[in-house]
N, C-alpha and C positions, 0 to 999 in steps of 0.2 A: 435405466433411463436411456432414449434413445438418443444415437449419436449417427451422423457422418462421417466416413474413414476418406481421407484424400490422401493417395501414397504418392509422393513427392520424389522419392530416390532412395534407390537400395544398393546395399555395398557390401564389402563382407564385415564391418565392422558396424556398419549403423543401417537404420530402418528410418528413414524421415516419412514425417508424416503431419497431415492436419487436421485438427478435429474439431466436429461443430455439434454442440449440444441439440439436439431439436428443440426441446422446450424452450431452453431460454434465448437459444441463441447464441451462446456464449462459442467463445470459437481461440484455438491457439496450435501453435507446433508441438507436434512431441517426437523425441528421438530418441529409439530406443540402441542403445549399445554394448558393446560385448567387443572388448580392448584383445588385441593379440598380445600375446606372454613377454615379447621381446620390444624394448625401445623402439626397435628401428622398426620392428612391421608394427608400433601402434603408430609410426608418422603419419603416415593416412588416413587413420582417426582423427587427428587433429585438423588437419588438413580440410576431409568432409565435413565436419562439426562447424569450423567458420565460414563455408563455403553456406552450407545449408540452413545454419540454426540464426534465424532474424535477430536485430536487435532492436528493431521497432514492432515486434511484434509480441505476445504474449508469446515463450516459448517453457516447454520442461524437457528436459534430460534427464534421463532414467538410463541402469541396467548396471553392470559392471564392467569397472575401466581396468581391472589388473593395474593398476596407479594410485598409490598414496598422495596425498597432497604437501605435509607437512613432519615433522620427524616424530611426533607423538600420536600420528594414525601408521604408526607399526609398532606392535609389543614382544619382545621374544626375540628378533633378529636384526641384522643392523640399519644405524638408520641410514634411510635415502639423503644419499649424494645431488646437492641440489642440479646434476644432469639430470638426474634421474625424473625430478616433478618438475624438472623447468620446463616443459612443454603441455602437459597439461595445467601447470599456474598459471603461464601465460594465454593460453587457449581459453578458459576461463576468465582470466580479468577484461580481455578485448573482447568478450562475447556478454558481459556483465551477467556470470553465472554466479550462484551461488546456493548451499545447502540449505534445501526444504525444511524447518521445524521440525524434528521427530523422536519419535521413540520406539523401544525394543532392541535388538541385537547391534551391537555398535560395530564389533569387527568379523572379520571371517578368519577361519581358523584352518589354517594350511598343516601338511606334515611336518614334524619336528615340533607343532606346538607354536608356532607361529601366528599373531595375529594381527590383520590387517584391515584396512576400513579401504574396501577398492570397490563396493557397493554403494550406489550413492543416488539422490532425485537431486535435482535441480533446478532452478528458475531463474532468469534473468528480472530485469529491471523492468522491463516492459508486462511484464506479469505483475509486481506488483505498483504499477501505476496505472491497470485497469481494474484495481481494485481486486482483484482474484487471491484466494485464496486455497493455498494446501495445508497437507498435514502425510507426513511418513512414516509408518510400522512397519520394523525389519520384524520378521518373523526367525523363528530359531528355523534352522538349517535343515533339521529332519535327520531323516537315516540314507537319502541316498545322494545327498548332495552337501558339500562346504559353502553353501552359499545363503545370504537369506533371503528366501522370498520378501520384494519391496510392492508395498501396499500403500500408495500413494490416493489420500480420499482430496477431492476437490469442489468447488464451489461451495466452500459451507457457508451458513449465514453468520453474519456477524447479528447475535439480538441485540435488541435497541430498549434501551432501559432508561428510564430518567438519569437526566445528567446534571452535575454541579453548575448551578448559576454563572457566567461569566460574562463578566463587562467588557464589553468590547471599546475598546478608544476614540474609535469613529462615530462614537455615537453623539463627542464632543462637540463634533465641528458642523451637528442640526440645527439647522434655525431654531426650532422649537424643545431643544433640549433644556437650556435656558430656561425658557417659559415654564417646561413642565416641573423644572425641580423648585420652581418657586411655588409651583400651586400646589403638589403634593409632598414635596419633604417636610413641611410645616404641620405634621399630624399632630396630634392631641395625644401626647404619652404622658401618663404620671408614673414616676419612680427617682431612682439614682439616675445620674448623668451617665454611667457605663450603661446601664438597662434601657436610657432612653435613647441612649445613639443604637444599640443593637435594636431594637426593634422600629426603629424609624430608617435602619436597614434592609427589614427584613420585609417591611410593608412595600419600600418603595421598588425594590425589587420587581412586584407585582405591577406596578406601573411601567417600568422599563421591560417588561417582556411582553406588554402591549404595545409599550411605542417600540419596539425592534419587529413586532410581528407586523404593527402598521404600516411604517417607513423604508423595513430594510428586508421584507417575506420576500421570497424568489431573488435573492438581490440578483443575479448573475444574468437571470432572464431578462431583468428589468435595468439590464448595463446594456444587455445587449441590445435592447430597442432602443433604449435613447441616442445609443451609436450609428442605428441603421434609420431613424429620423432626419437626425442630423447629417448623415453622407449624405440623405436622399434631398434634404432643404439644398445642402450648399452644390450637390448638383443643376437642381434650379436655377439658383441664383447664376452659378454660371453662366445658363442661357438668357438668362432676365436679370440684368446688372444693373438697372435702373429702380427696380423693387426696393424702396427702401424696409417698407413692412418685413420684406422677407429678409432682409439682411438684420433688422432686429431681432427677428425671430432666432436667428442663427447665433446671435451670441446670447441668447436667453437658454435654446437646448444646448450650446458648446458649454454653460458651464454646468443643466443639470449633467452632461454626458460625462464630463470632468470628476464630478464628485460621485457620480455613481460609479463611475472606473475606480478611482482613489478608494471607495469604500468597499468594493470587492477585494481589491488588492490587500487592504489594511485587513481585512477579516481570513482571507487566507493567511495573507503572512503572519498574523498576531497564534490563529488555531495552529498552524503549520510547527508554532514553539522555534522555529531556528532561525540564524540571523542572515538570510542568503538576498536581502534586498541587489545588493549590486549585480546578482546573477539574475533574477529576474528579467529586469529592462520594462519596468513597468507593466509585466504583462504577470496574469494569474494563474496560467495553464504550468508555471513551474509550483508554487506551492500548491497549488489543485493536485498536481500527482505525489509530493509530499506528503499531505494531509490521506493519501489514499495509500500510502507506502507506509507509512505509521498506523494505519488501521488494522492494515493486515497481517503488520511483520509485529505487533503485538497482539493479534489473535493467538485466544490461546487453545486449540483444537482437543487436548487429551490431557487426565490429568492422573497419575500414577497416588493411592492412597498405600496409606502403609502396610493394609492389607497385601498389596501385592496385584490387584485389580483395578481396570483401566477404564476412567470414565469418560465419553466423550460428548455426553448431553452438557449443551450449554448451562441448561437451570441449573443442573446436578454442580456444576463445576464452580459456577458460583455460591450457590451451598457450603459446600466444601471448602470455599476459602474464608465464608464469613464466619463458620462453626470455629475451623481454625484457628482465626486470628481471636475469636470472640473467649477462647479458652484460654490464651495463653496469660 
């Protein structure tokens, strides 16, 4: 696939860089690294890395750091002294870095038998609230190097498969919700009382995935025009205060603008599953990157069977967990 290389700054520890897909478009940092052996000369590793690596931007960090993170990514020798990963821990959490999904070789294996995880990818926050998605395979080391080759695949698709029905809460507060459950929940079932509430369920279902497709399709487009109606009327009025028409008009789109806002918000934060309303501030762009952080930090890119072979087709992967579970 073709790409754009933009080289940013070079050092002896890191390679910044930015890269922009031609196809899609899709564009982010990447910094490649290579930590010096000693504490003190990897200071200016950390140093360039906050200096260079965005936190509003989609960024990845690749290469190896010669740095453990935590006392169980070393096996064999002793563990690190919290001086030891206190700079690159901290360097990481104010950078909101964190390890790529992966699989294959977990550590590097030094002399004496020693083994350490100082090979690593990485992705910030801002990576997955543009929705992007990785996936990392250490490669075994080979014959002429302790290291594994990191094999970092990106932009994969999430497929899109029929999803479980859900009722969203805002779809209470319709004029016309009322109305509809009076004319269609009243269908014609003969059986038991358990039989006839499940399938007078199941029917109207069918109904409410028309009134959500009529009332509430594009909702976010259709918040965002009522909003820029409404600035645009009470602009007016401003210049013409004497308009009563127009100043009625303005509290008719103030409250669809109200409820169209309210029912974007309700529908992120209900999908979103967490309870972060008061950080919000009424606005949608926090559970929008939410709902886009949970899509992708539950992608599941590779899936190890017990053969010993690595599948990374999506169909395939699904297969694989329905056969699964459908055996046990």
């Amino acid at each position: 696939m073709p790409v754009e290389l933009e080289l940013i700054h070079v050092d002896v520890q890191t390679i910044h860089t930015k890269i922009r897909c031609l196809v899609s478009d899709n564009s982010f940092n990447f910094t490649l690294v290579y930590g010096n052996h000693t504490i003190s000369d990897r200071r200016p590793l950390w140093d360039s890395l906050i200096e260079f690596v965005p936190q509003d931007e989609p960024a990845l960090v690749s290469g190896d750091f010669n740095n453990v993170m935590a006392e169980d990514e070393i096996v064999g020798g002793n563990a690190p002294t919290e001086y030891e990963v206190k700079n690159m821990v901290d360097t990481c959490a104010l950078l909101g870095l964190e390890d790529v999904m992966s699989t294959g070789c977990r550590f590097k294996r030094s002399e004496g038998g020693i083994l350490s995880k100082i090979d690593r990818a990485m992705v910030n926050e801002a990576w997955y609230a543009s929705g992007y998605m990785a996936a990392t395979e250490y490669l075994p080391p080979g014959a002429y190097t302790d290291h594994s080759p990191v094999i970092t695949t990106l932009f994969g698709n999430i497929s899109s498969y029929p999803k479980p029905f859900k009722f969203f809460n805002f779809w209470l507060k319709h004029d016309k919700f009322n109305e509809l459950m009076e004319q269609k929940w009243p269908a014609s079932v003969v059986g038991m009382a358990q039989y006839k509430l499940a399938e007078r369920c199941r029917l109207f279902k069918s109904h409410l995935r028309a009134f959500n497709f009529q009332e509430f399709s594009d909702l976010s487009n259709r918040a965002k025009v009522a909003a820029e109606i409404l600035e645009e009327l009470q602009k007016r009025t401003d210049w013409d205060i004497s308009n009563v028409e127009q100043r009625e008009q303005i509290q008719d789109q103030r409250k669809i603008s109200a409820y169209l806002a309210d029912s974007e918000r309700a529908y992120f934060e209900q999908k979103a599953k967490l309870k972060y309303s008061l950080l919000s501030d009424r606005g949608t762009s926090f559970f929008h990157s939410l709902v886009n952080r949970n899509n992708t930090r539950n992608y599941i890119a590779c899936l190890h069977r017990n053969d010993g072979s690595i599948i990374k087709d999506q169909a395939e992967i699904i297969r694989d967990f329905v056969e699964y579970f459908t055996n046990l």
